[in-house]
N, C-alpha and C positions, 0 to 999 in steps of 0.2 A: 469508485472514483470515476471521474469523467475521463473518459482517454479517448483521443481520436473521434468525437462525436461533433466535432463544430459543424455538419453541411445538415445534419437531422437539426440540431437546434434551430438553424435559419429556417425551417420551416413551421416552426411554433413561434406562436404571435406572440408581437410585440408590443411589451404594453407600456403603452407613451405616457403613463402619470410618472414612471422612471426619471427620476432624475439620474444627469450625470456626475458622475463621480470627482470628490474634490482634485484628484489626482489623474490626470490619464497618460501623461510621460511614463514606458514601463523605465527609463534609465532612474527616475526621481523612484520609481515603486521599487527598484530593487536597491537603488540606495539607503531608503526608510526600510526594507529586508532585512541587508546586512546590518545596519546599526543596532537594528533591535535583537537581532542575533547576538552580535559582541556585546551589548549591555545586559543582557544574558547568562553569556559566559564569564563576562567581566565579575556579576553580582556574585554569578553562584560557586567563584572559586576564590570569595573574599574571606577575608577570615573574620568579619566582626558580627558578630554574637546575634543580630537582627535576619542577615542574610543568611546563614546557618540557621537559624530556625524558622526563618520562614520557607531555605528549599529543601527542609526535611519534611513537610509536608506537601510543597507542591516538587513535582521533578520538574528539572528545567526546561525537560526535551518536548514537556507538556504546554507551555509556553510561547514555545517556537514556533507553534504551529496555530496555538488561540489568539495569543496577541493580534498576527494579521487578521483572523478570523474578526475580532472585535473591529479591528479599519475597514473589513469590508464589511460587514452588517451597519456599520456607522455611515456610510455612504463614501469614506474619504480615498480609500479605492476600490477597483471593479475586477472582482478576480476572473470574472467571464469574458471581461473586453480587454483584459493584460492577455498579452502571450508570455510571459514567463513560467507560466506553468510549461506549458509546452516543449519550452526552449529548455528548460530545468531537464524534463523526464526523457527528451531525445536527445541532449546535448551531455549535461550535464553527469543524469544516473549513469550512463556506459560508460566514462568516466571515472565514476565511483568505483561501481561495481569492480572496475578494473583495478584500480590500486588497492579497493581493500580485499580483492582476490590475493595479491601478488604472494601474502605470508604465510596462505593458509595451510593449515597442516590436516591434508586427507583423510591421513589417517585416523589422525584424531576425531576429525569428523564420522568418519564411520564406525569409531568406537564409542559413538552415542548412544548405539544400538536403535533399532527398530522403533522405540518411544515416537521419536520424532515425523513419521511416517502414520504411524496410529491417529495420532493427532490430527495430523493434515486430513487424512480421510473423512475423521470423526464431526471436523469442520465442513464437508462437503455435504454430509450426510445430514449434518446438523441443516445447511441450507436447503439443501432438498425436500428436506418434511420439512420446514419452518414454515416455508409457504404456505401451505396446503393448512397446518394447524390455523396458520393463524387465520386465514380466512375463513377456519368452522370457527373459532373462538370470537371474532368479533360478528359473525353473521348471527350467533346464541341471540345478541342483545341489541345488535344495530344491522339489518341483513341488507340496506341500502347501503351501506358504507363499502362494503365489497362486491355492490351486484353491478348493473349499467349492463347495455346491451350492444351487440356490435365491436365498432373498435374502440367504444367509450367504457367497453367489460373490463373492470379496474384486475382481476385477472393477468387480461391481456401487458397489461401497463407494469405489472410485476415480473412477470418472465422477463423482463432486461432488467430488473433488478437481481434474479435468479442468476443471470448470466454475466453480469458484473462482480458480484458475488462470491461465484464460484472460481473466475479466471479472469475475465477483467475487460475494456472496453469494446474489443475484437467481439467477444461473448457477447456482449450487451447489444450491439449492433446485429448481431447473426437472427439473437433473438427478436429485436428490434423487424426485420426484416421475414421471418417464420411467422409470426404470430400478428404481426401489422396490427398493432395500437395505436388509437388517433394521435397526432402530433401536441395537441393537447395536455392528453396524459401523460406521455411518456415526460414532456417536459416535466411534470409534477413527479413523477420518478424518478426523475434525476436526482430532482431535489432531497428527495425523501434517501435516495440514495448515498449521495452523499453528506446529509447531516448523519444520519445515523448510524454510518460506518465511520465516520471521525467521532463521534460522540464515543463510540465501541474502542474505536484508536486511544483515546483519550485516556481510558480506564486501562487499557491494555498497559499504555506510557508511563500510569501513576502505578502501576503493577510493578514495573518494571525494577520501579525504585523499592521496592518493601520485597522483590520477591525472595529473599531467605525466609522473611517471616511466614509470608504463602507457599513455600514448599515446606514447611514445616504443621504448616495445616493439611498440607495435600501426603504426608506422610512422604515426600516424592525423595527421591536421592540425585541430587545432583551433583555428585564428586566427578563424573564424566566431562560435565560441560565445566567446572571448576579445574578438573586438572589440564583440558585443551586450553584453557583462557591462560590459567598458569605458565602451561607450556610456550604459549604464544608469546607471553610477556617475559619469560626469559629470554626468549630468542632475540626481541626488539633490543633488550639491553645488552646485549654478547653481540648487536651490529651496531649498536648504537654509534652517530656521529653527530658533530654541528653540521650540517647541512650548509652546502654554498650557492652561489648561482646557479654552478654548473649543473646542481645534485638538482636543486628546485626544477630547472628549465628539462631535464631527464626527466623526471617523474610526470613531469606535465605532458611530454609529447609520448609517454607509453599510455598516459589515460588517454589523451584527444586520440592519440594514431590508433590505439585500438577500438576507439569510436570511429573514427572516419574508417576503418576495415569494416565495422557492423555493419554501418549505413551503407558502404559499395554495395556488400555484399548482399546485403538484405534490399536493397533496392533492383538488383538481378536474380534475386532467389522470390522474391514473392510474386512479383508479377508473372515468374515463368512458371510459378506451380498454379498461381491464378488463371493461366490462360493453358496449359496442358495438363491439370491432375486438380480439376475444379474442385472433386471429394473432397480433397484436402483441406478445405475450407470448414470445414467441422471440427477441423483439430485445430484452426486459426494459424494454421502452417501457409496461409494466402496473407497474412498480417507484418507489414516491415516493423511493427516494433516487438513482437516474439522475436523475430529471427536478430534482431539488432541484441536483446537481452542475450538469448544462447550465444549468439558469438561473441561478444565482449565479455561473458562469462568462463568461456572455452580459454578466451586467451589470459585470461587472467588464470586458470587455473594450468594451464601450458606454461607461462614463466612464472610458477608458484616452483616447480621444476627446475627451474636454470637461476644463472647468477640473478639474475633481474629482481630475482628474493629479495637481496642486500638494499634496493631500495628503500627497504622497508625501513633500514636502521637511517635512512636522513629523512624517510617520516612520510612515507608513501601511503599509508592509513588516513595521516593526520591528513593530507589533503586530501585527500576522498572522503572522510567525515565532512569536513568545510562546506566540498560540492555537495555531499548528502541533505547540511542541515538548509544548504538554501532550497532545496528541493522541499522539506519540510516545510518551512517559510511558503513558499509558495502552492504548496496544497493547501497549506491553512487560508491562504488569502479567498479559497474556492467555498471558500463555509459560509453563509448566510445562516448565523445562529437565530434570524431574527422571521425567517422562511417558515419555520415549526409553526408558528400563529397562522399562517396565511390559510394553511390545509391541514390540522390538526388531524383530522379524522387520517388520513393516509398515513401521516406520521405513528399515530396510536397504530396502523398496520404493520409498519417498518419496524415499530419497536417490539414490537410481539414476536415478529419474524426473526428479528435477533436473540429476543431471551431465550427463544426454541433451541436458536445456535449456542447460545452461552452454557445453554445448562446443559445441554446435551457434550460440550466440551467439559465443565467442571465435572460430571458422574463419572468421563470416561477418564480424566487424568487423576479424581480420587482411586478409580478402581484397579489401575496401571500402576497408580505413584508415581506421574509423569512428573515432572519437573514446572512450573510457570511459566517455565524459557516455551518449551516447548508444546503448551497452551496455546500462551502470545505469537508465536513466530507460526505454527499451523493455523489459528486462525485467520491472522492479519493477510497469510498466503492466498490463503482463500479470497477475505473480503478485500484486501487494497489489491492483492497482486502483486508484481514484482517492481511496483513506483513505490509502495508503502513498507512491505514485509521486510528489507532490509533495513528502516530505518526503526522499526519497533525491535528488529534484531540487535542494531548497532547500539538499541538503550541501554543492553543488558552487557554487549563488549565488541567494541569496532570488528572486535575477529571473528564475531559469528553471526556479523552479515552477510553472510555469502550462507549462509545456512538457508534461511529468508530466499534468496534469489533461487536456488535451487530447489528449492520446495515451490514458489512463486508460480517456474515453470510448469510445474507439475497439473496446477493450476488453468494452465492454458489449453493444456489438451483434454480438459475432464469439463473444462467450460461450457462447450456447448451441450456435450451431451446430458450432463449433469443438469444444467438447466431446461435443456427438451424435458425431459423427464418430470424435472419439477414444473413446467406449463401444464403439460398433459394431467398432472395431480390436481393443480388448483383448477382445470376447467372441469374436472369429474366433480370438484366437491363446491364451485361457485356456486352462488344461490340462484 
């Protein structure tokens, strides 16, 4: 995903056959968001026989995020010159993450065992050699399509796809900066970046919806993650209430207030490790939106502990979903499905670079008996980070998104190095 990269873009040209977009108000763009949202949820919790079978084959949550995709490749808006993404992943997800922390049952969480953990790694590791294959694989048969010399060595232009990848735009930038790819290319990895880890999102989202049938082919037992979700959803009904002003305007100021605490705090914690513990910047511990996730993460599993739980029964999830799905909405609007034509040849790299991850995930959750859940959510950890991993989480059950966020983390501090690693591979074996 694109995070935090707007001052690198302005320095890749601008190409004036661009026309502008039918829409550039972001109030009219989040209005057309949310409605396409509710007519959405509106269809897919209808009961007439058309809508029921047409979202047993598409998931809704799949939707959410291509419909925008389809207005921005249409030209009707510009998901690059909206700030709602922005406003969504700093405002909004800390937010999320906070209410749908509030229920979570630890416990249960660590009685998923180790699976989950396996996965996440298996995902890194999948990234780290995907690189490096795929550019002996396409160099076999096209060895200009991955060579170039300088800062135009397409190489170079992939370690910040490496470092997005593995942790997220902190990463991508570090690498961006190590390895200094012309401003050219990297714009063309962004690209390649972002189509083909929403494409991957995509299949993850329509997974989500079949996955008994897919653990049932991965032989995987998931009675662990079935009895937390179980557990979870008892608990909502034994607090259950109707919900009133009061209950609503509560809930709302534990998501904002534990965002405005991330953001104090992460606006005093990065710059002073930025400017007295420079190291630290390899771990992305110099980053205010790491440190904004960990602390609105912390607090939300802090009042998972206290009464502040019982929110949960006047529907403290349900609006932290809401926030989630417009965050979804607005990653989708960042998809130019229509970019794939423009540089084919990089894309055929990206997509290589994925299958290496894909499949190296499906041998290691046949050969464990992992679960799908925990497929989907180690590698979305990986490739979206902690903007995305919660919402591929939240497909499979609001309650174990926060599974997502913590794994997400994990993420951040293997980013860099994990993509050093993977640069240093692809320039031993560039042609």
């Amino acid at each position: 995903m694109i995070k935090n990269l707007l001052f690198l873009l302005l320095e890749a040209p601008i190409d004036p056959n661009k026309k502008p977009p039918l829409i550039t108000n972001d109030a009219v763009v989040l209005g057309i968001l949310i409605i396409i949202l509710a007519v959405i949820f509106k269809t897919s919790s209808s009961n007439q026989p058309k809508w029921k079978k047409f979202y047993t084959f598409v998931p809704s949550i799949l939707l959410c995020y291509f419909i925008p995709s389809v207005l921005n490749s249409m030209g009707v808006i510009d998901g690059e010159a909206s700030s709602l993404y922005f406003v969504s992943s700093r405002f909004l997800l800390p937010a999320s993450i906070t209410l749908l922390t509030l229920s979570i049952d630890i416990k249960g969480i660590i009685n998923l065992g180790p699976k989950a953990g396996i996965m996440f790694l298996t995902g890194t590791v999948g990234v780290v050699f995907g690189g490096p294959i795929a550019i002996l694989v396409i160099s076999t048969f096209n060895p200009e399509l991955v060579g170039g010399a300088g800062a135009d060595a397409v190489w170079r232009g992939m370690t910040t796809v490496a470092g997005s990848w593995i942790g997220g735009g902190a990463n991508q930038t570090a690498m961006f900066e190590v390895f200094e790819p012309s401003s050219t290319l990297f714009s063309s990895m962004i690209t390649v970046d972002v189509i083909v880890a929403n494409l991957w999102m995509a299949f993850l989202l329509y997974g989500a919806g079949i996955s008994k049938a897919l653990d049932k082919k991965l032989k995987a037992d998931s009675s662990a993650i079935d009895e937390l979700k179980d557990k979870v959803e008892k608990y909502r009904m034994s607090i259950a209430k109707i919900p009133n002003l009061t209950d609503t305007m509560v809930i709302l100021a534990v998501g904002f207030g534990a965002t405005a605490i991330g953001h104090l705090i992460a606006d005093f914690i990065a710059p002073w490790l930025a400017e007295n513990a420079p190291g630290l910047k390899k771990f992305s511990l110099t980053k205010n939106f790491f440190w904004i996730v960990v602390i609105t993460t912390t607090i939300g599993l802090t009042l998972s502990f206290t009464r502040a739980k019982k929110l949960e029964g006047a529907g403290a999830s349900r609006i932290g979903s809401a926030l989630l799905y417009i965050l979804v909405a607005s990653i989708g609007m960042k998809m130019n499905i229509m970019a794939i034509f423009e540089t084919p040849g990089l894309f055929l790299i990206g997509l290589v670079w994925m299958l290496v991850h894909v499949s190296l995930m499906l041998l290691v959750a046949y050969l464990i008996k992992a679960p799908f859940f925990f497929l989907a959510v180690g590698s979305q950890a990986n490739i979206g980070g902690a903007a995305s991993a919660p919402i591929v989480a939240s497909a499979f059950n609001p309650s174990l998104a926060t599974v997502g966020v913590l794994l997400a983390v994990f993420g951040y501090a293997l980013g860099t190095y994990g993509a050093y690693l993977c640069g240093l591979l692809m320039q031993m074996v560039a042609p």
